[in-house]
Backbone as JSON Lines, residues from 0, in Angstrom:
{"i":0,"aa":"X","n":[170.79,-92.28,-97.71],"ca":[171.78,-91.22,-97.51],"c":[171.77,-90.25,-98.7]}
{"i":1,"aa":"X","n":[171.77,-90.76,-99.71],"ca":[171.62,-89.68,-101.48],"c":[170.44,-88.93,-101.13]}
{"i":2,"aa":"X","n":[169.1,-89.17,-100.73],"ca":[167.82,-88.83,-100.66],"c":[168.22,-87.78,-99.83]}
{"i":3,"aa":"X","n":[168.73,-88.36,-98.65],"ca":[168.78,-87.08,-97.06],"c":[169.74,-86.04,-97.6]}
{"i":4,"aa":"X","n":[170.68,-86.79,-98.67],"ca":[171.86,-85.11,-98.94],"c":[171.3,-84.25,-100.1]}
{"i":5,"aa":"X","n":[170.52,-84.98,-100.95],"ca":[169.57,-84.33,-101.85],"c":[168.36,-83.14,-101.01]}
{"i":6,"aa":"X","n":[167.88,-83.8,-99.84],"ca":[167.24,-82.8,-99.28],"c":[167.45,-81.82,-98.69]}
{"i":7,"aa":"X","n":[168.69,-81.8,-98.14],"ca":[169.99,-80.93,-97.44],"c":[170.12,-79.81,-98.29]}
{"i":8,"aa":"X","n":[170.55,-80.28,-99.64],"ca":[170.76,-79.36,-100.61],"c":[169.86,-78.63,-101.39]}
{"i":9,"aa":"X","n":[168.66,-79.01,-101.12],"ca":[167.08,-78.16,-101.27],"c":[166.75,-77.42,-100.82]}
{"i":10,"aa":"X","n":[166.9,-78.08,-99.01],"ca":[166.76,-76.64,-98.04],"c":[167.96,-75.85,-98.14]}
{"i":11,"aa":"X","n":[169.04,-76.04,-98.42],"ca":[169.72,-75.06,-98.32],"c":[169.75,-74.14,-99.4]}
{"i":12,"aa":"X","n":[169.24,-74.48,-100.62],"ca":[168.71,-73.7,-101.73],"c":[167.51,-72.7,-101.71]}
{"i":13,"aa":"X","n":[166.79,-73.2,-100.78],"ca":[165.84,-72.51,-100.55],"c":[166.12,-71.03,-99.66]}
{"i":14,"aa":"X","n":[167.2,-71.51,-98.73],"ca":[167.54,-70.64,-98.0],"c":[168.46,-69.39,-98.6]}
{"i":15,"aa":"X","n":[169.17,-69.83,-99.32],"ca":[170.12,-69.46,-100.14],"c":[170.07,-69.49,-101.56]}
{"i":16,"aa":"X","n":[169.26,-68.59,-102.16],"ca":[168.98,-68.45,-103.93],"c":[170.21,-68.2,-104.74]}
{"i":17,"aa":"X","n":[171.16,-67.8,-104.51],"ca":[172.34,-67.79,-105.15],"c":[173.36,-68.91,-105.23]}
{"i":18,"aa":"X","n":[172.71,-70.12,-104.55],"ca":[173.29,-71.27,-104.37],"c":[172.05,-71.86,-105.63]}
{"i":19,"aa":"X","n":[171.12,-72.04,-106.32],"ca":[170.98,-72.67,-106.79],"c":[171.6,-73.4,-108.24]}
{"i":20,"aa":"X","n":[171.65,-74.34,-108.73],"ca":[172.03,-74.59,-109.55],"c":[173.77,-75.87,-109.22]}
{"i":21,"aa":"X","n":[173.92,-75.46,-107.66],"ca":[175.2,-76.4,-107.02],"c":[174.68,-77.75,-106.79]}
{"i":22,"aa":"X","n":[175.86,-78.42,-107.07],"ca":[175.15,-79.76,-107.18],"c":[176.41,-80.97,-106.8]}
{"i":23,"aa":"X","n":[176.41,-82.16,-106.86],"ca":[177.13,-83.18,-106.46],"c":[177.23,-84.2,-106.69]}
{"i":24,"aa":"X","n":[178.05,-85.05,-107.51],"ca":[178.17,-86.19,-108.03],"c":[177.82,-87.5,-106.54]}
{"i":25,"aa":"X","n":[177.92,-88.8,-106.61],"ca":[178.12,-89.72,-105.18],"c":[178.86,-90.65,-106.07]}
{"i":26,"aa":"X","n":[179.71,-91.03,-105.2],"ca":[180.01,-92.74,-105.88],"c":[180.54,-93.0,-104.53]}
{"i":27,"aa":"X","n":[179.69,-94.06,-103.85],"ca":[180.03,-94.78,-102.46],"c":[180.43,-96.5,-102.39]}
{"i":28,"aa":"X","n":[181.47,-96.79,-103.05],"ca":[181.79,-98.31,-102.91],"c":[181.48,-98.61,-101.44]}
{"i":29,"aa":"X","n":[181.11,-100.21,-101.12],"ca":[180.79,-100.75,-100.06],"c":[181.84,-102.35,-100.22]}
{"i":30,"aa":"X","n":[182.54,-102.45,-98.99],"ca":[183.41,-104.02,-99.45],"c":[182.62,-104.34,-98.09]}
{"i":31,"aa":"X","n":[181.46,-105.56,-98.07],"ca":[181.52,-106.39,-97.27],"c":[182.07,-107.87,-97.19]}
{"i":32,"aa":"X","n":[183.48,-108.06,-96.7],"ca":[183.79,-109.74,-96.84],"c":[184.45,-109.22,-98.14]}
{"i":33,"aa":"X","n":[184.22,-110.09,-98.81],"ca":[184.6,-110.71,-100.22],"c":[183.2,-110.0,-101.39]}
{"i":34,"aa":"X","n":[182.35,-109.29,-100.82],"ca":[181.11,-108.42,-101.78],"c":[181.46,-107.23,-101.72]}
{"i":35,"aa":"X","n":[181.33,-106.53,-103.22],"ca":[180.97,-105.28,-103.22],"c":[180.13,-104.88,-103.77]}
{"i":36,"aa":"X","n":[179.52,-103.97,-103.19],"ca":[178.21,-102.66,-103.34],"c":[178.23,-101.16,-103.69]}
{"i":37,"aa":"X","n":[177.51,-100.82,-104.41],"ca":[177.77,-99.14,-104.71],"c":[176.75,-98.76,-105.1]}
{"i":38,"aa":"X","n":[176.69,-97.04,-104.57],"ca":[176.0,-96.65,-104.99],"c":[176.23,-95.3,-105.97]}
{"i":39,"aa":"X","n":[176.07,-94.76,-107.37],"ca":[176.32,-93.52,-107.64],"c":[175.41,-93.03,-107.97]}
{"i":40,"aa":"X","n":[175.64,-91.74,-108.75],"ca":[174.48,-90.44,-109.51],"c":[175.52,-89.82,-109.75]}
{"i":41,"aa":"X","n":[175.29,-89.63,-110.94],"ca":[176.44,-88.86,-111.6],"c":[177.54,-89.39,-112.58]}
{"i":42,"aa":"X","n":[178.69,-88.61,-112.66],"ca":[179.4,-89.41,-113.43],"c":[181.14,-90.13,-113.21]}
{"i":43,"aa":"X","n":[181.11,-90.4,-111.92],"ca":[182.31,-90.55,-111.28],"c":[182.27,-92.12,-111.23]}
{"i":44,"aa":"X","n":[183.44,-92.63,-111.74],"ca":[183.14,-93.79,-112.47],"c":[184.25,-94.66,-111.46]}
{"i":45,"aa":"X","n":[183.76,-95.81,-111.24],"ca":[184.23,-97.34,-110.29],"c":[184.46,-98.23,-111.21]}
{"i":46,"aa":"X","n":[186.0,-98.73,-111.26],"ca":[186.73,-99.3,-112.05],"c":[187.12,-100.87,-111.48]}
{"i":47,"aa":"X","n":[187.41,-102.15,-111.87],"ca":[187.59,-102.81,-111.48],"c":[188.36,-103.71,-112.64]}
{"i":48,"aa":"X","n":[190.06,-103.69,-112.69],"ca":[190.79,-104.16,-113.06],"c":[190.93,-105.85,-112.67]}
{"i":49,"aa":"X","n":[190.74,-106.74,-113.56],"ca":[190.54,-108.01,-113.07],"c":[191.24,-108.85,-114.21]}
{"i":50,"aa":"X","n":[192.03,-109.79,-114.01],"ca":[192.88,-110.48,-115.14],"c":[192.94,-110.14,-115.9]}
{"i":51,"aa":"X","n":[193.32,-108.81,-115.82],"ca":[194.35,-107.96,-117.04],"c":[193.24,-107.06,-118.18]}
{"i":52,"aa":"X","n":[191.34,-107.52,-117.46],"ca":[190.81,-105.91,-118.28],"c":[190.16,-105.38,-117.09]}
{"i":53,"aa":"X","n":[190.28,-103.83,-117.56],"ca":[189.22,-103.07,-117.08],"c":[187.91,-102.63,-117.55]}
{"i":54,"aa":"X","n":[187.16,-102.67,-116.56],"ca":[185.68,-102.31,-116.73],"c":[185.49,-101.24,-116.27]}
{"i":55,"aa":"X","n":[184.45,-100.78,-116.21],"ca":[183.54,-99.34,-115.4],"c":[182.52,-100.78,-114.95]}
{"i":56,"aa":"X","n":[182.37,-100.62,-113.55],"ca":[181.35,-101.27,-113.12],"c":[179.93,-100.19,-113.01]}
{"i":57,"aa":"X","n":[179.81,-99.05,-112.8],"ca":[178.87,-98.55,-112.43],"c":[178.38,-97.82,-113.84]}
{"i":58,"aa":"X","n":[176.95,-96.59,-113.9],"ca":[176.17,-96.51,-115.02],"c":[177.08,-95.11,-115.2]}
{"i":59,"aa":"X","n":[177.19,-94.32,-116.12],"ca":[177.95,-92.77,-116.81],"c":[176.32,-92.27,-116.33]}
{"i":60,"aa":"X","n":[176.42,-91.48,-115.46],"ca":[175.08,-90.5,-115.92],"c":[175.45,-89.18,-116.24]}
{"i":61,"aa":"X","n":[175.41,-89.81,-118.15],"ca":[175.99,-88.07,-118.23],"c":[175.86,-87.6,-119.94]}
{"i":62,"aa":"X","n":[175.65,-87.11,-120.09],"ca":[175.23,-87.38,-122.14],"c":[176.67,-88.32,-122.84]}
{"i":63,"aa":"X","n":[177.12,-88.47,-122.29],"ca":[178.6,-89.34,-122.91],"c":[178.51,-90.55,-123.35]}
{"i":64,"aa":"X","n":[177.58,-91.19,-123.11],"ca":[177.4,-92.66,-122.98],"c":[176.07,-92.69,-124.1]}
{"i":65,"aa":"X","n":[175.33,-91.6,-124.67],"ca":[174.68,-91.73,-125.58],"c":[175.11,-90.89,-126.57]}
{"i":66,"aa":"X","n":[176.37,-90.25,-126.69],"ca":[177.11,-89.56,-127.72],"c":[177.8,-90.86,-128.23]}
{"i":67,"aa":"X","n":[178.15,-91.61,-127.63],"ca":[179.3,-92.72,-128.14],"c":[178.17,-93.68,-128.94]}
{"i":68,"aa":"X","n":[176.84,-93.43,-128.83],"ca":[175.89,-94.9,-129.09],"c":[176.01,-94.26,-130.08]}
{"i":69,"aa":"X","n":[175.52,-92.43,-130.36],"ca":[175.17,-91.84,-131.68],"c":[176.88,-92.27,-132.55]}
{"i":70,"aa":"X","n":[177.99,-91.65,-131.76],"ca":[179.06,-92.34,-133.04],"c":[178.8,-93.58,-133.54]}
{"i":71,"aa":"X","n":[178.62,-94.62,-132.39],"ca":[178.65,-95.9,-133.27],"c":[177.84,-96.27,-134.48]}
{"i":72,"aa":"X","n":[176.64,-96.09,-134.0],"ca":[175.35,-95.83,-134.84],"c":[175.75,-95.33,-136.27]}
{"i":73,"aa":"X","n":[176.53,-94.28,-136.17],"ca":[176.78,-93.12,-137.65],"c":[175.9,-92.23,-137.78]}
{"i":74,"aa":"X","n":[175.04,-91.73,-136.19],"ca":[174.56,-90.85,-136.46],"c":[175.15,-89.72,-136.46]}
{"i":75,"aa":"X","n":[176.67,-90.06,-135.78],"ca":[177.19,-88.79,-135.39],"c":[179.05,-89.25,-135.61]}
{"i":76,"aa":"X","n":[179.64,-87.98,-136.47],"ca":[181.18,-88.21,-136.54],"c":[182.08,-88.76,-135.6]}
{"i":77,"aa":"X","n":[183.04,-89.61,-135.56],"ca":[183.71,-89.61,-134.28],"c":[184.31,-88.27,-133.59]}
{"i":78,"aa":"X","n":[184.69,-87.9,-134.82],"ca":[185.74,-86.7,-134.09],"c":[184.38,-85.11,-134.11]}
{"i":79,"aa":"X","n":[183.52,-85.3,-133.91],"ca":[182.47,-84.63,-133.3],"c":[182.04,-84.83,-131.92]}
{"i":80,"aa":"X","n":[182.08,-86.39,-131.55],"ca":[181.21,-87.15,-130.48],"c":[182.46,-86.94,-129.53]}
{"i":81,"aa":"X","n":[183.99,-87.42,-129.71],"ca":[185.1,-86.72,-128.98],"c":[185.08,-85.65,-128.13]}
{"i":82,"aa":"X","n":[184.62,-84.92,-129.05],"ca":[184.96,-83.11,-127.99],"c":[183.8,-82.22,-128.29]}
{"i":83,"aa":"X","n":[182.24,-83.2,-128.11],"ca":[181.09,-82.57,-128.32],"c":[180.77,-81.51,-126.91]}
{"i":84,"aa":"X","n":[180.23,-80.58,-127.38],"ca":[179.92,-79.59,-125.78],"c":[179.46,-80.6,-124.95]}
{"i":85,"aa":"X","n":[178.54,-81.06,-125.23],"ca":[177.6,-81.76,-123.79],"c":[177.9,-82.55,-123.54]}
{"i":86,"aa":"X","n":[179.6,-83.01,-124.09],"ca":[179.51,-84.6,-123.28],"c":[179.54,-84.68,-122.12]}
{"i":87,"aa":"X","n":[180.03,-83.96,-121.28],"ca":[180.0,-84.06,-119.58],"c":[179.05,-83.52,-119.07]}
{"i":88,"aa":"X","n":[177.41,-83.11,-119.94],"ca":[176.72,-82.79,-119.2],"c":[176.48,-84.05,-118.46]}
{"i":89,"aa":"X","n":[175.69,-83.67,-116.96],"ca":[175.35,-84.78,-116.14],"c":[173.93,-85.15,-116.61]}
{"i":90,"aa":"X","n":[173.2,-86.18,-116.84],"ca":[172.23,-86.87,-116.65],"c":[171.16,-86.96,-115.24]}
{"i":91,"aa":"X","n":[172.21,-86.89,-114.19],"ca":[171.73,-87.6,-113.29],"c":[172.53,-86.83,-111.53]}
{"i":92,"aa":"X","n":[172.4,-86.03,-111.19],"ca":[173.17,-85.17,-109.9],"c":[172.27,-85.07,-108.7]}
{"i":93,"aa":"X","n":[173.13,-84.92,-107.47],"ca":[172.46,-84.51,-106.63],"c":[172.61,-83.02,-106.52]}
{"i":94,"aa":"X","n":[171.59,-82.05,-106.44],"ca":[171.32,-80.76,-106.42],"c":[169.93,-80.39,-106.15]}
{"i":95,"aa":"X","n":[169.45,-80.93,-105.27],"ca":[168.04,-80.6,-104.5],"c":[166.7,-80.86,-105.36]}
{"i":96,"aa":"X","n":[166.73,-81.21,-106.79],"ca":[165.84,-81.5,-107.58],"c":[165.72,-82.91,-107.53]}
{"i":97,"aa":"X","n":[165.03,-83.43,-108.4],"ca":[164.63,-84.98,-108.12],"c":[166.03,-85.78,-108.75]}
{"i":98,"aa":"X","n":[166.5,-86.6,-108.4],"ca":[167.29,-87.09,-108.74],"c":[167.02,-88.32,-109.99]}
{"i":99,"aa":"X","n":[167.18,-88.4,-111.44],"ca":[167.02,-88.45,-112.26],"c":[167.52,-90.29,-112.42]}
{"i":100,"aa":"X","n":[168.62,-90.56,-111.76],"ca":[169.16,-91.57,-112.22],"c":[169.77,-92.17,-110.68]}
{"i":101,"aa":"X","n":[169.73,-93.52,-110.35],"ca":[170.34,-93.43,-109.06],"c":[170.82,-94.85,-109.53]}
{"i":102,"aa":"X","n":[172.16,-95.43,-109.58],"ca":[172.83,-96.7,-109.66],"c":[173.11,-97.59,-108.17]}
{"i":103,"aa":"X","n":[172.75,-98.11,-108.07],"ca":[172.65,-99.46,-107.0],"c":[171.96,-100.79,-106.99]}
{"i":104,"aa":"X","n":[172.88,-101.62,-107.94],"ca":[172.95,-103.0,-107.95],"c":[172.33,-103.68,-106.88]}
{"i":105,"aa":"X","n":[171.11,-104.16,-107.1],"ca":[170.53,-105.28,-106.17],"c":[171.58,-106.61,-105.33]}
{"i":106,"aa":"X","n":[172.35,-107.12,-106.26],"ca":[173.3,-107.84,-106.31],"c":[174.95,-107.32,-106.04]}
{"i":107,"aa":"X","n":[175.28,-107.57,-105.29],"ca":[177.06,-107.36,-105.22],"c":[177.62,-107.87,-105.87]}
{"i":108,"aa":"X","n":[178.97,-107.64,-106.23],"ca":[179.92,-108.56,-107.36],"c":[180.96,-109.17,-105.93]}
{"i":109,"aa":"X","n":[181.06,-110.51,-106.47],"ca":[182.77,-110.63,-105.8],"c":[183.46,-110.12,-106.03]}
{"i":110,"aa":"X","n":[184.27,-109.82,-105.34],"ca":[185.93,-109.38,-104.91],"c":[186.75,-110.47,-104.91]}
{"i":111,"aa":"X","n":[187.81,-110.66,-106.07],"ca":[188.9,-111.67,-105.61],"c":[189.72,-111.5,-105.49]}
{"i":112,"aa":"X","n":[190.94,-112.16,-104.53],"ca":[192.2,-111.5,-104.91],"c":[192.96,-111.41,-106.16]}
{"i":113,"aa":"X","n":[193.79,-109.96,-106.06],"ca":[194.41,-109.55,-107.57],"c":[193.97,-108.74,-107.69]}
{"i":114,"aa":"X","n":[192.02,-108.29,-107.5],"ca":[191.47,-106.89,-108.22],"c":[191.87,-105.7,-107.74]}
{"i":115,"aa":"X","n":[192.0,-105.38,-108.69],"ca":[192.03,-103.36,-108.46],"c":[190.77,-102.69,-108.85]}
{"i":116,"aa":"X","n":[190.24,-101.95,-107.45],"ca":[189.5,-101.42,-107.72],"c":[189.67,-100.09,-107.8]}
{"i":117,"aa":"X","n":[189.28,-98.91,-108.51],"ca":[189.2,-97.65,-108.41],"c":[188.23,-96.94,-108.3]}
{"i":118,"aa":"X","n":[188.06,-96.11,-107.16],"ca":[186.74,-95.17,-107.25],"c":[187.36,-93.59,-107.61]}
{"i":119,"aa":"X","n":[186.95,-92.89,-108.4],"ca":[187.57,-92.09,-108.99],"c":[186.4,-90.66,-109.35]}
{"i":120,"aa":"X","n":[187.12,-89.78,-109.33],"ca":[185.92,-88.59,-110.08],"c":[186.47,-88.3,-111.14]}
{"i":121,"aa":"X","n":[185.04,-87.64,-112.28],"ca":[185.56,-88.04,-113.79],"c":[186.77,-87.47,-114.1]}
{"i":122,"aa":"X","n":[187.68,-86.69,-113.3],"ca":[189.21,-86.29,-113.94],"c":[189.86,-87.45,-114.32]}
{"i":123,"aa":"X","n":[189.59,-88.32,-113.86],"ca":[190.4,-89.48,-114.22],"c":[190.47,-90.08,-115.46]}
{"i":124,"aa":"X","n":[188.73,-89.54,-116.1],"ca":[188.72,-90.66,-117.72],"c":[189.12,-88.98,-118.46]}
{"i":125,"aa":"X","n":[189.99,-88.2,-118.14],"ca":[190.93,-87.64,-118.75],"c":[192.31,-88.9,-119.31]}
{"i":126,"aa":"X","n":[192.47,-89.18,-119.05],"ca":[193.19,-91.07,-119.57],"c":[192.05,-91.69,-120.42]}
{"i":127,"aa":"X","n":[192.67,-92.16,-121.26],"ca":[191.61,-93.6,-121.7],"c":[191.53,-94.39,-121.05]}
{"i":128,"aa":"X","n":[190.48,-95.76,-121.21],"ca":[190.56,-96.67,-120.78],"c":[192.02,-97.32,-121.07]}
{"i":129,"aa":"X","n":[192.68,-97.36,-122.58],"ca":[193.5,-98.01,-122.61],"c":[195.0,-97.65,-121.97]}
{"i":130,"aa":"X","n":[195.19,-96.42,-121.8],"ca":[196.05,-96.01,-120.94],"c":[196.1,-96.23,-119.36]}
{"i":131,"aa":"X","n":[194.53,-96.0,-118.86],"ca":[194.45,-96.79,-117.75],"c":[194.62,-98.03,-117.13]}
{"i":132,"aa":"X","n":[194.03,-98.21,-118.46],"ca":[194.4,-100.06,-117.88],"c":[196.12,-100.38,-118.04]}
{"i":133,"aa":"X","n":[197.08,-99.99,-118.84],"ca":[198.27,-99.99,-119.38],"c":[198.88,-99.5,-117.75]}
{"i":134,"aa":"X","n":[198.69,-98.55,-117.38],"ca":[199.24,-98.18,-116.19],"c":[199.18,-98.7,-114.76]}
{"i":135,"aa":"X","n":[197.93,-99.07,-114.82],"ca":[197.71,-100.03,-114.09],"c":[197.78,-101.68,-113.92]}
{"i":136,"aa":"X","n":[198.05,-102.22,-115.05],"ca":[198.93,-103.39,-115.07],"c":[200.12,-103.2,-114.86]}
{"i":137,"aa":"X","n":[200.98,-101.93,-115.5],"ca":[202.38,-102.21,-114.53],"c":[202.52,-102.05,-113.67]}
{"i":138,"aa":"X","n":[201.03,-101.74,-112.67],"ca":[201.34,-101.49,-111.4],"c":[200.62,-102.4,-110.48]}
{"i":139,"aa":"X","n":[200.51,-103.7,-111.54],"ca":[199.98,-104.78,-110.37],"c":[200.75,-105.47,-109.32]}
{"i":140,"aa":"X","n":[201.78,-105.15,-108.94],"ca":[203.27,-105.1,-108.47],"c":[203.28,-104.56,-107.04]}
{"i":141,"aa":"X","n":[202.62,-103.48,-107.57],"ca":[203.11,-102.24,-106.9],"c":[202.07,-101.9,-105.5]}
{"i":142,"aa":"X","n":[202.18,-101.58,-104.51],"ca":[201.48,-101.37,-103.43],"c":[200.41,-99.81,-103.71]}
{"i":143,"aa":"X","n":[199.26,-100.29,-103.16],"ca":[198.11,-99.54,-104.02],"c":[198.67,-97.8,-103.82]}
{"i":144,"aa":"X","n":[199.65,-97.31,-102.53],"ca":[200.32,-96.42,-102.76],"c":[200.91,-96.04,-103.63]}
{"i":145,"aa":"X","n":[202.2,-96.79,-104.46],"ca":[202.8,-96.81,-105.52],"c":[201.82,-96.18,-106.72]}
{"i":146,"aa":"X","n":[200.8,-97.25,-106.69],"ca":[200.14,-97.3,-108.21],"c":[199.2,-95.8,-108.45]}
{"i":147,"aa":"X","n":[198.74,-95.18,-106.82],"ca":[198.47,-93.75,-107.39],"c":[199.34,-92.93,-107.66]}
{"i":148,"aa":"X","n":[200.23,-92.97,-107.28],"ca":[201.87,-92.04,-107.92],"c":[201.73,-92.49,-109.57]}
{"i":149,"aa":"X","n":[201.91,-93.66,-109.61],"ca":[201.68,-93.74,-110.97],"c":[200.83,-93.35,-112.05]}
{"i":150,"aa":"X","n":[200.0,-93.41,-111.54],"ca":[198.61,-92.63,-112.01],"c":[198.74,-91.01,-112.11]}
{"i":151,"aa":"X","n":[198.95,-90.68,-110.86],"ca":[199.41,-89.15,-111.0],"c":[200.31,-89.12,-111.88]}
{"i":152,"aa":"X","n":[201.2,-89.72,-111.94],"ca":[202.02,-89.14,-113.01],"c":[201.62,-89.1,-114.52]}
{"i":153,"aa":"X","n":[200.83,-90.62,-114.64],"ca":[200.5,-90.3,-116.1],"c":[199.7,-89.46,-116.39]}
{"i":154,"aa":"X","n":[198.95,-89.12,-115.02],"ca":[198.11,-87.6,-115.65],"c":[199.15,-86.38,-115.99]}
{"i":155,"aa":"X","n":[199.86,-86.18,-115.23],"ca":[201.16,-85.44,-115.09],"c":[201.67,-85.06,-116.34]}
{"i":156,"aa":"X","n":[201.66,-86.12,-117.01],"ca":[202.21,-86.15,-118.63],"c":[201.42,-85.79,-119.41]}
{"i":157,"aa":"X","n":[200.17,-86.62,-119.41],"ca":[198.65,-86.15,-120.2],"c":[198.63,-84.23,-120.25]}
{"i":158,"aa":"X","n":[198.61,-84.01,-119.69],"ca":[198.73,-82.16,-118.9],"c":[197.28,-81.68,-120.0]}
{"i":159,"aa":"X","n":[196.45,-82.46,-119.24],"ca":[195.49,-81.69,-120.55],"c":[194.65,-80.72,-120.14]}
{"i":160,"aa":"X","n":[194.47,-79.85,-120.84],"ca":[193.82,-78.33,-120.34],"c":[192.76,-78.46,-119.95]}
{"i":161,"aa":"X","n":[191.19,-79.09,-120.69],"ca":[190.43,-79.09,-120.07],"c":[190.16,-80.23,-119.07]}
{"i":162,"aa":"X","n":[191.3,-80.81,-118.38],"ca":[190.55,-81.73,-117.49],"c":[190.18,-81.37,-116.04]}
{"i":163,"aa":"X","n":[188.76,-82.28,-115.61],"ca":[188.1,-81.92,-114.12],"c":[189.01,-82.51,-113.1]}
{"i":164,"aa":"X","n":[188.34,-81.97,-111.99],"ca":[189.55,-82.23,-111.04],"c":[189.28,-83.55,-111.01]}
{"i":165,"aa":"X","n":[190.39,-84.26,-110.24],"ca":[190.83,-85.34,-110.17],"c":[191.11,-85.71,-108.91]}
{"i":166,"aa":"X","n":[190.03,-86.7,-108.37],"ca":[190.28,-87.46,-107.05],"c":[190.23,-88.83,-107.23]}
{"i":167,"aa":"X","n":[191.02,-89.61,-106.68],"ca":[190.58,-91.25,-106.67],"c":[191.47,-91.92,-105.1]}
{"i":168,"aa":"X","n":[190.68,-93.25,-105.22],"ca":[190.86,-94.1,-104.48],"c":[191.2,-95.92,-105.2]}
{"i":169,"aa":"X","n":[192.5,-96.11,-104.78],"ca":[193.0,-97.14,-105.21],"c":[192.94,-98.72,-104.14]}
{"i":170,"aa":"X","n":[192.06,-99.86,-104.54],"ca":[191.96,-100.62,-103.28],"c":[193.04,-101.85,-104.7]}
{"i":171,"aa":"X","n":[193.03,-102.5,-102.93],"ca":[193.63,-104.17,-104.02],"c":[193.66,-104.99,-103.03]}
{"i":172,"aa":"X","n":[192.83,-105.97,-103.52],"ca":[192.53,-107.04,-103.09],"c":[193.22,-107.95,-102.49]}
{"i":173,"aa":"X","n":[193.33,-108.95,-101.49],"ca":[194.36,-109.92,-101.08],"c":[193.76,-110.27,-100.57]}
{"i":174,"aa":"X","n":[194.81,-111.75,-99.97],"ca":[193.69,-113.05,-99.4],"c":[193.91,-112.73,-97.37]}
């Protein structure tokens, strides 16, 4: 399906020269049973809250994830690597060129009950992880409706100027 919308967006580039350069993140969670599967490109990140931490299950394709290696490293300041231009360049997009990076786990992870999963586009890591996860434990309670209100809101508060838009999807697990 990435391949066929990658080619979609070739011919239609071709057709249309003022369209080049448009392009499209994927992040497609799959729940079969008690497995999940995904596939992304790009940098829209799948979260999976599980006895109280959160992870990013899927890869950042995006210079962000090797700005943070250069902070750690000391090749590079923190408060440089923070609010460097390119951190949100993408790595890895669909936009009719070859697609650079494609994430899909051979293997599925279980699903147990309790998890929260989030599929999200990067407006969301406008939050930290640790705020995310903070918000989302008080909303292990809460019906996965609830807990995006909550979420909205703490973006709500965050009000930060440069953040991308912001879509997500909130699942939770049960038996």
């Amino acid at each position: 399906a990435a391949t066929e919308a990658n080619s979609k967006i070739a011919e239609h580039v071709r057709r249309n020269g003022e369209t080049k350069g448009m392009g499209s993140t994927l992040l497609a969670p799959v729940i079969r049973g008690d497995r999940l599967s995904w596939i992304s490109i790009g940098d829209s990140p799948l979260y999976l809250l599980r006895d109280g931490a959160l992870r990013q299950l899927n890869k950042d394709h995006s210079m962000a994830p090797q700005i943070d290696m250069m902070v750690k490293t000391g090749a590079m300041a923190a408060e440089v690597g923070k609010d460097h231009p390119e951190r949100n360049t993408l790595t890895s997009v669909i936009n009719g060129d070859e697609i650079l990076e494609i994430d899909c786990p051979k293997t599925p992870i279980q699903i147990k009950e309790g998890d929260i999963l989030i599929a999200a586009t990067d407006g969301l890591q406008s939050l930290s992880n640790t705020i995310l996860a903070k918000t989302i434990m008080k909303g292990t309670q809460q019906s996965a409706m609830e807990l995006v209100a909550s979420l909205l809101a703490e973006l709500d508060r965050r009000d930060a100027h440069d953040q991308d838009n912001t879509t997500f999807v909130v699942m939770k697990a049960s038996a």
